[in-house]
C-alpha positions in Angstrom: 219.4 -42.3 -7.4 219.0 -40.3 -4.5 221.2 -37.3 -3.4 223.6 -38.1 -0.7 223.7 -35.7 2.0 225.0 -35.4 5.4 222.1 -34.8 8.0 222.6 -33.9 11.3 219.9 -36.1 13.7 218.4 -36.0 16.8 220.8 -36.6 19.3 220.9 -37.1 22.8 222.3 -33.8 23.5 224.5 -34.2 27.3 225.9 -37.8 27.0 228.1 -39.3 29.7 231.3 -41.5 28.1 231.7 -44.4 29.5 235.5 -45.5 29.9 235.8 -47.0 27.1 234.4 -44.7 24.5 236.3 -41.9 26.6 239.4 -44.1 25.8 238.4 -44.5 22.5 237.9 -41.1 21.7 240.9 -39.9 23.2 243.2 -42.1 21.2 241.7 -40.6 18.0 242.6 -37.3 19.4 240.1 -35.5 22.0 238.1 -33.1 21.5 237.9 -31.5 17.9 237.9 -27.4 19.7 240.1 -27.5 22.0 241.7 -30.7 21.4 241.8 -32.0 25.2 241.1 -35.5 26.2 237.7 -36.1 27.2 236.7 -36.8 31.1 234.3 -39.9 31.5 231.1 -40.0 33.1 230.4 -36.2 33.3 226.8 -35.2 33.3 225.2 -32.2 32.5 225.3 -30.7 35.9 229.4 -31.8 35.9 232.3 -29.5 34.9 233.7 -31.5 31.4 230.5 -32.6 30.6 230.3 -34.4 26.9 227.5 -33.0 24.1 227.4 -35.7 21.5 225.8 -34.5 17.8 224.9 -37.4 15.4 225.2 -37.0 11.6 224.4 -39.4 9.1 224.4 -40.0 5.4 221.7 -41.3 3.2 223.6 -44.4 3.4 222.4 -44.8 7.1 225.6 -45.1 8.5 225.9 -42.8 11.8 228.9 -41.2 13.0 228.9 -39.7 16.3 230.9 -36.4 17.5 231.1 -35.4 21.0 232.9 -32.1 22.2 233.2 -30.7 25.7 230.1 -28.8 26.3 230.9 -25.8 27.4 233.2 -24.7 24.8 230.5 -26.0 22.1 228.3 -23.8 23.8 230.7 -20.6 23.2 231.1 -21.5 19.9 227.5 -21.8 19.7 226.4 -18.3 20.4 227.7 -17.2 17.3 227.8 -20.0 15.0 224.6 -21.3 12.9 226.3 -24.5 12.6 228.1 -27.1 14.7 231.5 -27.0 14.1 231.7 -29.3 11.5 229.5 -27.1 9.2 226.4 -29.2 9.9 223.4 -27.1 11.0 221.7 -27.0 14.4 218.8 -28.9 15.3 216.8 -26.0 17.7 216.3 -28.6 20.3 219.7 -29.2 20.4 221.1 -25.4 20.3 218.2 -24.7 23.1 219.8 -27.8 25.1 222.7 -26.1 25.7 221.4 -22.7 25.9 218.8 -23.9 29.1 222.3 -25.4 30.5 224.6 -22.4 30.4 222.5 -19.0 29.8 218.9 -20.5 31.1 216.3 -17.0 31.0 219.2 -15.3 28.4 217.4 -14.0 25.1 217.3 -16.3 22.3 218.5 -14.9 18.8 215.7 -14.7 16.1 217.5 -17.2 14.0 217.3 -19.6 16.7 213.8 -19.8 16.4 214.5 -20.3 12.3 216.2 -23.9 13.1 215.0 -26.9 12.2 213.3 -29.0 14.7 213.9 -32.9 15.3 210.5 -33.1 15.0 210.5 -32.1 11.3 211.5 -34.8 8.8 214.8 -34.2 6.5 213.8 -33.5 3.0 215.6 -34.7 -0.7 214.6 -33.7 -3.8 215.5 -36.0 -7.1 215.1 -33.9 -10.0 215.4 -37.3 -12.4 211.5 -37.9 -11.4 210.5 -34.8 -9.6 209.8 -36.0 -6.3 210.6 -34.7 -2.8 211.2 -37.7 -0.4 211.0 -37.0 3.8 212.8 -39.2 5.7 212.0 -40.8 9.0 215.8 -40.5 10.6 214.8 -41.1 14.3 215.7 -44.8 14.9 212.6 -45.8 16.7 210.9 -47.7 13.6 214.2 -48.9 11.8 217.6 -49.7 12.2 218.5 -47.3 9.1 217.2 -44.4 8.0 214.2 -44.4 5.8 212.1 -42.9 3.7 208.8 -42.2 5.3 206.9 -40.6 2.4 207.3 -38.8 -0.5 205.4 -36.4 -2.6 205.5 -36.2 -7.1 205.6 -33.0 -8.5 201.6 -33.6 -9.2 201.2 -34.0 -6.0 200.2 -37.7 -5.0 201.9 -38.8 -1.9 203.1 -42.4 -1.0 203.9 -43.7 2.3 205.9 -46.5 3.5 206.3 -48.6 6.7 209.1 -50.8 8.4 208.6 -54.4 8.6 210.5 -55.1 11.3 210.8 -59.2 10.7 211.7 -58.9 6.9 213.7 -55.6 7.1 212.1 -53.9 4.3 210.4 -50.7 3.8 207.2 -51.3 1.7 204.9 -48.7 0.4 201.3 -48.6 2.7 199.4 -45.7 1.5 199.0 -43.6 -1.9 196.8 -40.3 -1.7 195.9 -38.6 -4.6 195.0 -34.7 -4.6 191.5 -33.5 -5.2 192.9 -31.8 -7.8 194.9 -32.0 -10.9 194.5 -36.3 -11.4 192.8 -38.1 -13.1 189.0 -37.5 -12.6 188.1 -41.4 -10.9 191.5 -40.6 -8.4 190.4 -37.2 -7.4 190.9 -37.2 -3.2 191.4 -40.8 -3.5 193.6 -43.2 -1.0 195.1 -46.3 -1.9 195.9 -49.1 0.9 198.3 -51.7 0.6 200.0 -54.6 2.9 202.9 -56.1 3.2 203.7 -58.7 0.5 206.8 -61.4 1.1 207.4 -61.5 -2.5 208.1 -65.1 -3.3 209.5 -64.2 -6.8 213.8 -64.0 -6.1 213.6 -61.9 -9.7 211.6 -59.2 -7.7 212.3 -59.7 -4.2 214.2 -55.6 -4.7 213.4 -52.7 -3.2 213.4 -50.9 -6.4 210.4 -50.8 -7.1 207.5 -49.8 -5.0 205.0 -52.7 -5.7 207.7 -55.7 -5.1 206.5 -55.7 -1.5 203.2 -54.4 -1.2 200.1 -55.6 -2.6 196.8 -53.6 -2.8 194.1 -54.4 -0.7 191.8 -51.3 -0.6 190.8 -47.7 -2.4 188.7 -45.5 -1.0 187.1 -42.2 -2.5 185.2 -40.4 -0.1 183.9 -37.6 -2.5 182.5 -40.5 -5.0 181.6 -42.6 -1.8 183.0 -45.7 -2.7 185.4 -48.6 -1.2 187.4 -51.2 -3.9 188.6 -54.4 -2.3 191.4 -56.1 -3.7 192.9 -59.8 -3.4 195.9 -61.6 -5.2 199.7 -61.1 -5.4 201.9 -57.9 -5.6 203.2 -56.4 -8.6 199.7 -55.9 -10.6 198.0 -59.3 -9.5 195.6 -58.0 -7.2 192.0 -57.6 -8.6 188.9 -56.0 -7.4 186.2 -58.7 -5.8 183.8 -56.3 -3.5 182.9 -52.3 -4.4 181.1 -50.4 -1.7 178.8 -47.6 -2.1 177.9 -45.4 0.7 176.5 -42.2 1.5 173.0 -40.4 3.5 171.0 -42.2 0.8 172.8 -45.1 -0.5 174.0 -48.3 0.6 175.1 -50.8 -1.7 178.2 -54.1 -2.1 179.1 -55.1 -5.1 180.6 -58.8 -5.5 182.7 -59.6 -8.9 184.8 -62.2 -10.4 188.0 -62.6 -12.5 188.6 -64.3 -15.9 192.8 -65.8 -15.5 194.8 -63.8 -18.2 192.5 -60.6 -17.7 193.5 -57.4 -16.7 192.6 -55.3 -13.6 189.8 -53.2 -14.5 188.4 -56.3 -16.5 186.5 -57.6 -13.2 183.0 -58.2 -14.1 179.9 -58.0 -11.6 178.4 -61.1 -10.2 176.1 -59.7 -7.3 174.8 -56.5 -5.3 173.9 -56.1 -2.1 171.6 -53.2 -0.9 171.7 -52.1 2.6 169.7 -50.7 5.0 170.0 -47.1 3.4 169.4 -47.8 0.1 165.9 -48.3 -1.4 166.0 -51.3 -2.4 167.2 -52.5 1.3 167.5 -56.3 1.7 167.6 -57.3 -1.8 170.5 -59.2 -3.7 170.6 -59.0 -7.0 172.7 -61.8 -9.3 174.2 -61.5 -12.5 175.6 -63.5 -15.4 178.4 -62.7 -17.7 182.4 -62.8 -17.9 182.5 -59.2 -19.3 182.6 -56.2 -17.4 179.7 -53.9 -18.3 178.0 -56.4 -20.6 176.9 -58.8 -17.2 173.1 -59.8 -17.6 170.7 -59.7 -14.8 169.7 -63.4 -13.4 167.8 -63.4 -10.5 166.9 -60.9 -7.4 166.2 -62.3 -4.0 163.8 -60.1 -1.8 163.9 -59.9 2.1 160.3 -61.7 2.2 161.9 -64.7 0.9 160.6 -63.8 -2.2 163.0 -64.4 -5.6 162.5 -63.4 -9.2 164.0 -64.5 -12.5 165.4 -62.9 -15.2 166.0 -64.3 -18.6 168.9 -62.7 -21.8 165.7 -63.3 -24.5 162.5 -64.3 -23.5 159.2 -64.5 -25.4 160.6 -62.2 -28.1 162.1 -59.2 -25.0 166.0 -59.0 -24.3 166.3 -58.9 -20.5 163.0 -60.0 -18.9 161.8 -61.0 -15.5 160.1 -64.4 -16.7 159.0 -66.1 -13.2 158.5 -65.6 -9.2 159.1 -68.0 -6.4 157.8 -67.2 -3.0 156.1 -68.8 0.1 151.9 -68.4 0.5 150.9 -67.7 4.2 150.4 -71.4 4.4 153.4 -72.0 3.7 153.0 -73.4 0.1 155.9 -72.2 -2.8 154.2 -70.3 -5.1 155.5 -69.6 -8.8 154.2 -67.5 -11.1 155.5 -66.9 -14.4 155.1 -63.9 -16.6 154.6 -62.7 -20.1 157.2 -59.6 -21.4 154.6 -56.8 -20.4 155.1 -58.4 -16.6 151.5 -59.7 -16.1 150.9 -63.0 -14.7 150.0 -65.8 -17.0 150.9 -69.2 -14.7 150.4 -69.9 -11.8 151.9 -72.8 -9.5 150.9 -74.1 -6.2 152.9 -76.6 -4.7 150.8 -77.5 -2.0 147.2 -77.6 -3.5 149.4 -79.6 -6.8 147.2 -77.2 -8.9 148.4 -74.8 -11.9 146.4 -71.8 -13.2 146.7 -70.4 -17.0 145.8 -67.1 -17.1 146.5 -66.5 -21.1 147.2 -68.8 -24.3 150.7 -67.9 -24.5 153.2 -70.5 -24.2 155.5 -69.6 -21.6 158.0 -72.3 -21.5 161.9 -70.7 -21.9 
């Protein structure tokens, strides 16, 4: 549960009252200093000009406080805080200095206030996070948490959706340091997820409305993709690898009822900067790091095969397909040690043995 606190916002500094909130405001009593009724529709420029100061709780809820300028700008010459004990926003104390005492020094503590441009912390000592707080307006109706930032430093970010009306977490970055060693300098992306599940459609938790959809590590120089639904759903279906000297996409699949981390590898790509540019290499297998290589397609049009056991070898490239400058389909099939020992030629009908060996599968 987070600390309720009472946060004085950006404000609008010199606000004209219309006649209604000057009626208003009167009939609650005037101004808190000097206790007069306000004037309506004074500027800054105008004798009885209005300064309103906006405060607001965690809850969201603002309450508005206007005093008669002038005086609030005698009592704050020598106050560090408005005169309901809330402290000064700089711009705000500076609004009324430029006002009534433009070119006047400053005090040094001045210079020490906050600035509306820096976001109101919390700190929940239950889970030792500090949370920063985007209290501005201009992204939500409410005040909301903006990002916040564990004790181990990993930092989570979250954005308004504006048609829902929820704030949804969008971004995890983990340090360089101090994390697990795969997470190092790592970022997390997520979306926004309408959760379809009425048990989880809370706020509560972070995941209920987001759903992962990319991690990137730039030291390791890799991309995860993600698909499926929030809340521990998504799994990985494309890894990239990318650096000076290597350029490779990784394809995998998903077995229902396995975890994430389970995905298993079912092709690579290799790009223009990796040696092995233009090939695709497929693979067979529903376990993750036991997969079997299948087949590898070359640029040239080229495509070899690859056998589990083969001729008495685990893992084996057992045959070749590929196009003759005639345009005939070759296929040559091998023995374990990789030389040729069949021949095919589709166009001539014709089939060469180059050994005894029997090199059926």
């Amino acid at each position: 549960m987070l600390p309720r606190v009472n946060v004085v916002l950006p404000t609008d500094a010199f606000h004209a009252l219309s006649m209604d909130e000057a009626r208003q405001l009167n009939e609650d009593g005037g101004d808190p200093i000097t206790g007069d009724d306000y004037p309506r529709g004074r500027e800054a420029q105008d004798d009885g000009a209005t300064f309103r100061i906006t405060t607001r709780g965690a809850d969201g809820r603002p309450n508005n406080q206007y005093y008669d300028a002038a005086t609030l700008w005698r009592w704050a010459q020598d106050h560090r805080t408005d005169p309901r004990r809330n402290p000064w926003f700089r711009e705000d104390w500076m609004a009324l200095h430029d006002q009534y005492a433009p070119g006047s020094p400053v005090p040094p503590w001045v210079n020490a206030l906050q600035s509306t441009d820096d976001r109101r912390t919390t700190f929940n000592a239950d889970n030792q996070t500090t949370y920063y707080w985007d209290d501005s307006l201009e992204l939500s109706p409410n005040p909301r948490v903006a990002y916040k930032v564990t004790s181990d430093g990993v930092k989570t970010y979250y954005v308004w959706n504006t048609e829902k009306g929820i704030n949804y977490r969008s971004m995890i970055e983990y340090p360089i340091q101090g994390h697990i060693a795969w997470l190092r300098g790592s970022t997390q992306f997520f979306e926004f997820y309408d959760q379809p599940d009425p048990l989880f459609q809370s706020t509560d938790r972070d995941w209920n409305y987001s759903r992962l959809v990319k991690h990137r590590n730039p030291t390791d120089k890799w991309t995860r993709f993600y698909e499926g639904p929030a809340r521990g759903g998504e799994r990985m279906v494309r890894q990239q690898f990318k650096g000076a000297r290597i350029e490779e996409l990784w394809h995998y699949g998903n077995t229902p009822g396995k975890n994430r981390g389970d995905e298993y590898k079912v092709k690579v790509e290799y790009g223009p900067r990796s040696v092995l540019k233009g090939q695709v290499w497929y693979y067979q297998g529903t376990v993750r790091g036991e997969e079997s290589l299948r087949k590898i397609t070359f640029p040239n049009g080229q495509t070899d095969y690859y056998a589990d056991y083969y001729m008495g070898q685990q893992n084996v490239r057992y045959k070749s397909v590929f196009r003759s400058a005639k345009a005939s389909m070759i296929m040559l099939r091998y023995d374990p040690e990789g030389r040729v020992i069949n021949l095919g030629d589709e166009l001539t009908d014709t089939t060469i043995d180059y050994t005894d060996f029997d090199a059926s599968l």
